[in-house]
C-alpha positions as CSV (number, residue, x, y, z in Angstrom):
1,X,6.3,3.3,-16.9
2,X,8.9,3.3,-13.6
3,X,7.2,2.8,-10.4
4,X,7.2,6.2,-8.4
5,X,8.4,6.7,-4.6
6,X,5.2,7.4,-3.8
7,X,3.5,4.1,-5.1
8,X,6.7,2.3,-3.5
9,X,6.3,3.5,-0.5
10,X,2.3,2.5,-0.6
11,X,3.6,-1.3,-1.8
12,X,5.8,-1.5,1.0
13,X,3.2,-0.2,4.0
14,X,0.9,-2.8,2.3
15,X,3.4,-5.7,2.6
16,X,3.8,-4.7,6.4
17,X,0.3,-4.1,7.7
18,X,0.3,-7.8,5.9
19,X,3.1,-9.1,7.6
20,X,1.8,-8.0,11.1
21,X,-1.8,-9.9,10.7
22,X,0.1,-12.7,10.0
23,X,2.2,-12.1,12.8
24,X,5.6,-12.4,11.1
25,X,8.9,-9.7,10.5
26,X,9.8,-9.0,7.4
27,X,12.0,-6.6,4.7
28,X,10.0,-5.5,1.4
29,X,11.8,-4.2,-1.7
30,X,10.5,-2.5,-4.7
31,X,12.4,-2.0,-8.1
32,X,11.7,-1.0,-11.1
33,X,11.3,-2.3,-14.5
34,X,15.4,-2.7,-14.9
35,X,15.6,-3.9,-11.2
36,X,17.2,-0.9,-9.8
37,X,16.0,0.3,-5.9
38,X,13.0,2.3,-5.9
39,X,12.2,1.7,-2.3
40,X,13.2,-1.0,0.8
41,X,11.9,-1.5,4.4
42,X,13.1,-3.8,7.1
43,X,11.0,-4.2,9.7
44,X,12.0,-3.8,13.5
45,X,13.1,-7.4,14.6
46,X,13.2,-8.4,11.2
47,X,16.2,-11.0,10.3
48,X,19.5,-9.3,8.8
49,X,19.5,-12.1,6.0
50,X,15.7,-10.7,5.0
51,X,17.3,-7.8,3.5
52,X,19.6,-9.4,0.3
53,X,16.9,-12.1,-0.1
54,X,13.9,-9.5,-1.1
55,X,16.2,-7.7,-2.7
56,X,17.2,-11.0,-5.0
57,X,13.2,-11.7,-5.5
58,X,12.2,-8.1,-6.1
59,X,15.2,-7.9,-9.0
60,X,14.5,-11.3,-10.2
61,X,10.5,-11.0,-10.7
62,X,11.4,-7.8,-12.4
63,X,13.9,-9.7,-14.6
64,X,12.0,-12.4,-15.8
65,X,8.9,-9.9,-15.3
66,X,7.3,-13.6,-13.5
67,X,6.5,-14.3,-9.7
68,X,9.6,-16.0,-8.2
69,X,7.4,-19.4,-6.9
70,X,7.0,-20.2,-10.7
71,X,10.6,-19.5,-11.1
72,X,11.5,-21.7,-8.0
73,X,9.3,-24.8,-9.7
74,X,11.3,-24.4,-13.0
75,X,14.4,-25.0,-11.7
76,X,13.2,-28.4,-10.4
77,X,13.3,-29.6,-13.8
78,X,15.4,-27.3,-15.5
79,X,19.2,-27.6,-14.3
80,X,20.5,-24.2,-16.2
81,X,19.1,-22.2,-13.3
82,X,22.3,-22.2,-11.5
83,X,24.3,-20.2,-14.5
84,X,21.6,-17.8,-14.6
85,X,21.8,-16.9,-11.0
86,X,25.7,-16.5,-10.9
87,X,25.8,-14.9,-14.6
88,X,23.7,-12.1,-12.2
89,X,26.4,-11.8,-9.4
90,X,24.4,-13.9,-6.5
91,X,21.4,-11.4,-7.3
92,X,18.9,-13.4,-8.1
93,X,16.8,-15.3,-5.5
94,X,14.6,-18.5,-6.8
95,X,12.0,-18.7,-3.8
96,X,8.6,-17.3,-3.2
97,X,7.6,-13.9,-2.2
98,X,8.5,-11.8,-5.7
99,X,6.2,-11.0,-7.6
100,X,5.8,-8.1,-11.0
101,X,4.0,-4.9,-10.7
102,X,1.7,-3.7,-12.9
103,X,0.8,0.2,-13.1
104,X,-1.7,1.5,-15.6
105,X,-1.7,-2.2,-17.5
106,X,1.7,-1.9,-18.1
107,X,4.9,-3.5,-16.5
108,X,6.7,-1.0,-13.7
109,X,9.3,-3.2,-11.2
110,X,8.4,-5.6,-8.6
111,X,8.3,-6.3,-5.0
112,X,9.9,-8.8,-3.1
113,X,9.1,-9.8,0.3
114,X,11.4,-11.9,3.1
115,X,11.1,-13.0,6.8
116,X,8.0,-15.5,6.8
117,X,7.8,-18.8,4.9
118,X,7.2,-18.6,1.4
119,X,3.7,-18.6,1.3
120,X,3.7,-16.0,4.0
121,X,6.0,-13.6,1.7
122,X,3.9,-14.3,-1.3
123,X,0.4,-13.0,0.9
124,X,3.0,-10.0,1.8
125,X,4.2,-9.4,-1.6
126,X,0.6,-9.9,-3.2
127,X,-0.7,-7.0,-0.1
128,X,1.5,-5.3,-2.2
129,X,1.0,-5.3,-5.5
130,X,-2.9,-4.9,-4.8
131,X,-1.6,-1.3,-3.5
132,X,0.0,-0.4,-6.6
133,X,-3.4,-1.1,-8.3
C-alpha cells in the first residue's frame, strides 16, 4: 500500500505545526515504500542543506523500512556502513529524524525530517507519522 498525496501532505503539516512549537525551521519529505517522492516541504527560513538531508532519511527509513537513529547507532559498531551509503549514490543519510510509515498495518514510505537537532527532527518526524495513523 503507497502512501497517497493526500496523507503526505497531512505528514508534512504535522511535522511543521511540530517544528514551530519547538521553535525550529525545517524541510519534511515523504516517500514511498521504494523511496521515490510522494511529497516535500521546506519551510520559510529553513536551511538549503535541510532539503537533501530529509530526503537521505525519508529514502533510507523506507529502505531499511527502520528509524534512521537506530541506523545511526549501528554504524558505531558496524564499519560496512560506508559501502552501503555510496553503493546508494550519497542518498542515504545515517542521522535521526527518519522514521517508516505505517498505513492500514502495513508498510507505505517514510518521512524524514531536517533543520533542528536530531532529537528535534525525530519529535517532527514522529508528529508525522501519528498523522498518517
Amino acid at each position: 500500500m503507497s502512501l497517497s498525496l493526500e496523507i503526505a501532505n497531512k505528514m508534512i503539516a504535522a511535522s511543521i505545526r511540530k517544528a514551530q512549537e519547538l521553535g525550529i525551521r525545517v524541510s519534511t519529505t515523504v516517500v514511498d515504500e521504494a523511496g521515490n517522492l510522494v511529497a516535500f516541504a521546506r519551510m520559510d527560513g529553513a536551511s538549503w542543506v535541510t532539503i537533501k538531508i530529509s530526503q537521505g532519511k525519508a529514502y533510507t527509513a523506507a529502505g531499511f523500512r527502520t528509524p534512521t537513529a537506530m541506523l545511526a547507532e549501528r554504524r558505531k559498531t558496524e564499519v560496512y556502513w560506508a559501502d552501503i551509503v555510496s553503493a546508494h549514490e550519497g542518498k542515504m543519510v545515517l542521522a535521526g529524524g527518519g522514521l517508516p510509515v505505517k498505513v492500514g498495518g502495513h508498510f507505505a514510505g517514510a518521512v524524514g525530517v531536517s533543520g533542528g537537532k536530531a532529537e528535534q527532527d525525530v519529535e517532527c518526524a514522529t508528529a508525522g507519522v501519528e498523522a498518517a495513523a
